[in-house]
KELOLO-991419 format. One record per residue (C-alpha): residue number from 1; residue in one letter; chain; x, y, z. Coordinates in steps of 0.02 Angstrom, whole numbers, plus 50000, padded with zeros to 5 digits. Example, Ala and Ser with C-alpha at 12.3 -4.5 7.8 and 13.67 -1.06 7.14 Angstrom:
% residues 2
{1,'a','A',{50615,49775,50390}} {2,'s','A',{50684,49947,50357}} 
//
This chain:
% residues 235
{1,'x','A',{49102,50230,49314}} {2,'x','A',{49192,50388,49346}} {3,'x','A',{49375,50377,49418}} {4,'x','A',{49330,50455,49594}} {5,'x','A',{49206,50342,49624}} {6,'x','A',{49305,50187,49551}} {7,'x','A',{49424,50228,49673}} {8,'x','A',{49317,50248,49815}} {9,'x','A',{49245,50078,49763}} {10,'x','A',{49433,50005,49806}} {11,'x','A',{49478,50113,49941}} {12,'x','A',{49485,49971,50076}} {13,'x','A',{49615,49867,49971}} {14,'x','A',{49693,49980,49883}} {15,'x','A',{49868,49970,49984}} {16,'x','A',{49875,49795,50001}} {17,'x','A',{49829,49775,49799}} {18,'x','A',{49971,49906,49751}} {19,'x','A',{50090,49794,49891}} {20,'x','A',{50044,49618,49804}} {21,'x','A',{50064,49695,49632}} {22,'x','A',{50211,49796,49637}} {23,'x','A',{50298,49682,49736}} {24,'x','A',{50360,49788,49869}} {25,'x','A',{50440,49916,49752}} {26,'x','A',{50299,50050,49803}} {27,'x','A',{50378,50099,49961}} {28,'x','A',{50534,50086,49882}} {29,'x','A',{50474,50212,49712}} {30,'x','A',{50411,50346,49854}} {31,'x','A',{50565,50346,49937}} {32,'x','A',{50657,50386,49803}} {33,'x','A',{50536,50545,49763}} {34,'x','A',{50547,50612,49938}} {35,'x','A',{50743,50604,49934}} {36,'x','A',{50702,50746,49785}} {37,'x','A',{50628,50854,49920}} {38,'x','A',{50766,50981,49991}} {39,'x','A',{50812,50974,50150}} {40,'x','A',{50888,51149,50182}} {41,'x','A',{50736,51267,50258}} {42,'x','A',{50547,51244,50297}} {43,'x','A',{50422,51199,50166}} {44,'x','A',{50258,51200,50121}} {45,'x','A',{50195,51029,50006}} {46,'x','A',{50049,51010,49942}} {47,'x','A',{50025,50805,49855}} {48,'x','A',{49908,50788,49723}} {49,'x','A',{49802,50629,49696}} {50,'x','A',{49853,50588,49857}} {51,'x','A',{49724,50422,49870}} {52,'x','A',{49758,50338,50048}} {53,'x','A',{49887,50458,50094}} {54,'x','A',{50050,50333,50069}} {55,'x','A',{50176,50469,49987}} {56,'x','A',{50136,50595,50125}} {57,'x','A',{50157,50474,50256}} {58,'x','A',{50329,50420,50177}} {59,'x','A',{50385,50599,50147}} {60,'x','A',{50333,50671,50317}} {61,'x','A',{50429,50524,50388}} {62,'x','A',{50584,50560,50293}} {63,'x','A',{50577,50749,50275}} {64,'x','A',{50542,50850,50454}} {65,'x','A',{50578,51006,50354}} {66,'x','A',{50400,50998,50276}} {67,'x','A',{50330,51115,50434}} {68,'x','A',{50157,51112,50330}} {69,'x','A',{50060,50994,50190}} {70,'x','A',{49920,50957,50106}} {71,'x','A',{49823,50821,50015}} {72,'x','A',{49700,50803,49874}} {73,'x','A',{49605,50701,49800}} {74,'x','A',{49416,50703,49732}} {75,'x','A',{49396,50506,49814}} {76,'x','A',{49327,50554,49971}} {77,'x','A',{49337,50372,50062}} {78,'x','A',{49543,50386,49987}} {79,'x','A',{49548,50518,50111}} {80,'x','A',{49470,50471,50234}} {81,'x','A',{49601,50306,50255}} {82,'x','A',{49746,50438,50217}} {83,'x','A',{49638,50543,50381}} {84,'x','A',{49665,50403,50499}} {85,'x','A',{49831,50334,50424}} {86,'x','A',{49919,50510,50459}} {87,'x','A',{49818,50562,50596}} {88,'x','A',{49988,50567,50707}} {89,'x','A',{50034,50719,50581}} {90,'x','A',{49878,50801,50587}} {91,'x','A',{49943,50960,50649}} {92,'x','A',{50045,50978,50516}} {93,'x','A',{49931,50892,50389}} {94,'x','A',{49774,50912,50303}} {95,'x','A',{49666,50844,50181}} {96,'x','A',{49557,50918,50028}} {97,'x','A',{49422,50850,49940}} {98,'x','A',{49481,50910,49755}} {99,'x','A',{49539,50885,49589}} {100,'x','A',{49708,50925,49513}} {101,'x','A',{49628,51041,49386}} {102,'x','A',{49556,51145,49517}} {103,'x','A',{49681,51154,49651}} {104,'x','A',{49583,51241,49801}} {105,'x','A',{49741,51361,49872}} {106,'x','A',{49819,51544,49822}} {107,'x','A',{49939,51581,49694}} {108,'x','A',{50129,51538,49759}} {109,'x','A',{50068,51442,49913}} {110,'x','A',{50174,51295,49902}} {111,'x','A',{50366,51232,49888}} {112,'x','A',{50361,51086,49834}} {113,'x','A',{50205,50980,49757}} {114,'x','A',{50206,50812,49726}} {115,'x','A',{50088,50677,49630}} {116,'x','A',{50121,50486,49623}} {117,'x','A',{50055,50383,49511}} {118,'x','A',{49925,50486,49491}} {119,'x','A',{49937,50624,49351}} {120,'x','A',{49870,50496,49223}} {121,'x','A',{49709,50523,49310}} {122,'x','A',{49699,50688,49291}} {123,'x','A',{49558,50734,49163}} {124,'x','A',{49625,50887,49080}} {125,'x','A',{49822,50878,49106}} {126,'x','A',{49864,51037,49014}} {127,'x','A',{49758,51125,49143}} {128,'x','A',{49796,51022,49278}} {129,'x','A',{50003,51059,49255}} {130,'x','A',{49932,51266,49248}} {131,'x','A',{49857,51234,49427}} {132,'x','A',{50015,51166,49495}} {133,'x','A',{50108,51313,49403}} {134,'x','A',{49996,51423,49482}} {135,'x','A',{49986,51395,49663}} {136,'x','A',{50199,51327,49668}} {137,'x','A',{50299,51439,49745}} {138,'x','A',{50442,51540,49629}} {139,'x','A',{50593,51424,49655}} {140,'x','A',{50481,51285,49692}} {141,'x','A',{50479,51097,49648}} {142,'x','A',{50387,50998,49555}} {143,'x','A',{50429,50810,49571}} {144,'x','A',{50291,50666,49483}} {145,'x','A',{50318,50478,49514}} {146,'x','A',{50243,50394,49360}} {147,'x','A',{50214,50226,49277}} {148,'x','A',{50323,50205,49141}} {149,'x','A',{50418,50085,49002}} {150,'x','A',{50574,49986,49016}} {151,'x','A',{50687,50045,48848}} {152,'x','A',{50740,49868,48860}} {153,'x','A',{50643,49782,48725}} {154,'x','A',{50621,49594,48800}} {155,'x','A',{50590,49690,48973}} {156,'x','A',{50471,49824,48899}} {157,'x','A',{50370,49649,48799}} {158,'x','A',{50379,49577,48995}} {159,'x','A',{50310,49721,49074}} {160,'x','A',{50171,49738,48952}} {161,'x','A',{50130,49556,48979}} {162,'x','A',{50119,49592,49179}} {163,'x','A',{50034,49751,49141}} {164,'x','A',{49881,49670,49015}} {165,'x','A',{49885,49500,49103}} {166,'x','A',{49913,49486,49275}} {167,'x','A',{49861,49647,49327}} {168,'x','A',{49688,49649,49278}} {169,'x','A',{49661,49478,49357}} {170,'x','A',{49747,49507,49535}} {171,'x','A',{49662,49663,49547}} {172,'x','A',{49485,49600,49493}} {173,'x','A',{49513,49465,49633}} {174,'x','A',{49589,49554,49777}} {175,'x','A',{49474,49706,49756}} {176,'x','A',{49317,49613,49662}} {177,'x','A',{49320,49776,49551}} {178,'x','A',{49335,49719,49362}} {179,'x','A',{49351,49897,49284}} {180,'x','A',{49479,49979,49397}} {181,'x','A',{49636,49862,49366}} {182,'x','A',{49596,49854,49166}} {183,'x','A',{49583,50041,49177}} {184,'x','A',{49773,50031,49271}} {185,'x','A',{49865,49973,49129}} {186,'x','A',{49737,50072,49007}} {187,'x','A',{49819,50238,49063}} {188,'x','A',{49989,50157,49099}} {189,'x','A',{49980,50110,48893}} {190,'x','A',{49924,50263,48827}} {191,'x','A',{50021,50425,48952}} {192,'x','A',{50142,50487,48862}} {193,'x','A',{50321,50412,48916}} {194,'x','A',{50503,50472,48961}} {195,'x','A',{50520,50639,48836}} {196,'x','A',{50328,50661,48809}} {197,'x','A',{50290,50723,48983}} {198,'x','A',{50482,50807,48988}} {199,'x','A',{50404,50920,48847}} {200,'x','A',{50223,50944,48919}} {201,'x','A',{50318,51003,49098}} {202,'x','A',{50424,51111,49001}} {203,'x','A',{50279,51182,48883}} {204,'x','A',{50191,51226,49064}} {205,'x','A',{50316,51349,49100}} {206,'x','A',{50427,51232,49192}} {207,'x','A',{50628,51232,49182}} {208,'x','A',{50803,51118,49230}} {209,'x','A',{50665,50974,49196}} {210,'x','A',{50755,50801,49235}} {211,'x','A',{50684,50624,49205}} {212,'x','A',{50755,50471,49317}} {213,'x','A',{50708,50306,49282}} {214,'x','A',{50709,50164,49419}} {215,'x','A',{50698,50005,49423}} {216,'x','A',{50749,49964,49251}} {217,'x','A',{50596,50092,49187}} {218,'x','A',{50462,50044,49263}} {219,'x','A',{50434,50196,49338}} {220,'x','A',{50512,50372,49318}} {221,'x','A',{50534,50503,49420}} {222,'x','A',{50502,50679,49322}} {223,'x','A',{50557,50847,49416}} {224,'x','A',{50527,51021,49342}} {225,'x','A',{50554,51192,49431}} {226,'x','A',{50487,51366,49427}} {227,'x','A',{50597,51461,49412}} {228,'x','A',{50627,51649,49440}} {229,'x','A',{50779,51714,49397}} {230,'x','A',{50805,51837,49548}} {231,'x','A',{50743,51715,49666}} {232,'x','A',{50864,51549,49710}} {233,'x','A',{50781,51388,49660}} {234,'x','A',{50756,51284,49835}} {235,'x','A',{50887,51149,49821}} 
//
């Protein structure tokens, strides 16, 4: 099955699933990306992978300097929760049927683009990262909340466990989906980690690239700039 339509397959439960199985920590991972976003002018976002819509609802919430955003995603029944779940925002807010490798918007069009848990998805990363090169804005941000792996070895051999054990079967019952949650900690296992996406941001052009772990390493923020030297990077 091809990952749009797995995801559309799971659309209905896919909050509560990532709730149960993350403990909580989601809404506490996205609120730690959207205190990356600056605060000091208007900007344009554009969130990639944006499934039901969660990070643009936190972000929106916490950052009223974001006059204008957009979401993508090629799962159309993702967007059409994250439709109704920001439909308060809609004026400032729309939504995109697409994929990260073909990012539907100009050249420069954006300040700040965003992606959680999602980039592992993409199908063709090297072009995906060009896209988002493309159409951010000169001084612009890009911040990616990821999966990742604790450096601590007993917690990195108990986070595997979680990852290869429990996850598959939560997921397969609370969604009655058996691929989707094997294919979770699939991707999780084989991204590249901490340094290997550092180097893949940095060999797309981007600079002052910064990795920040949380909650023991779990997950990682990465954030990468474009930067133009006679232009101020928005900060």
């Amino acid at each position: 099955m091809a990952v749009p339509q797995m995801f559309n397959a799971i659309s209905t439960r896919y909050d509560t699933i990532n709730r149960v199985l993350s403990l909580g920590l989601d809404r506490y991972w996205r609120s730690k990306l959207a205190q990356e976003i600056p605060t000091k002018q208007k900007l344009k976002l554009l969130d990639l992978a944006t499934g039901t819509g969660d990070l643009l609802k936190t972000v929106l919430k916490k950052r009223p300097n974001i006059y204008d955003a957009a979401g993508c995603d090629p799962a159309r029944e993702m967007l059409k929760i994250a439709t109704e779940k920001l439909s308060r925002d809609a004026h400032r807010c729309k939504f995109v049927v697409s994929s990260a490798e073909m990012i539907p918007f100009p050249d420069q069009m954006f300040d700040v683009i965003t992606t959680s848990f999602g980039i592992r998805n993409f199908s063709n990363l090297s072009q995906s990262l060009g896209e988002i090169y493309r159409t951010l804005n000169w001084g612009g941000r890009l911040i990616i909340l990821e999966f990742s792996h604790p450096s601590n070895k007993m917690l990195r051999s108990m986070h595997r466990w979680y990852l290869n054990t429990i996850v598959p079967r939560v997921g397969k019952l609370l969604s009655g989906h058996k691929e989707a949650y094997h294919y979770l900690s699939q991707t999780i296992e084989s991204f590249p980690q901490g340094e290997g996406v550092a180097k893949l941001l940095k060999e797309a052009g981007f600079t002052h690239v910064i990795i920040k772990p949380l909650s023991f390493g779990i997950v990682s923020l990465y954030i990468g700039e474009k930067i133009d030297e006679s232009i101020n990077s928005v900060s």
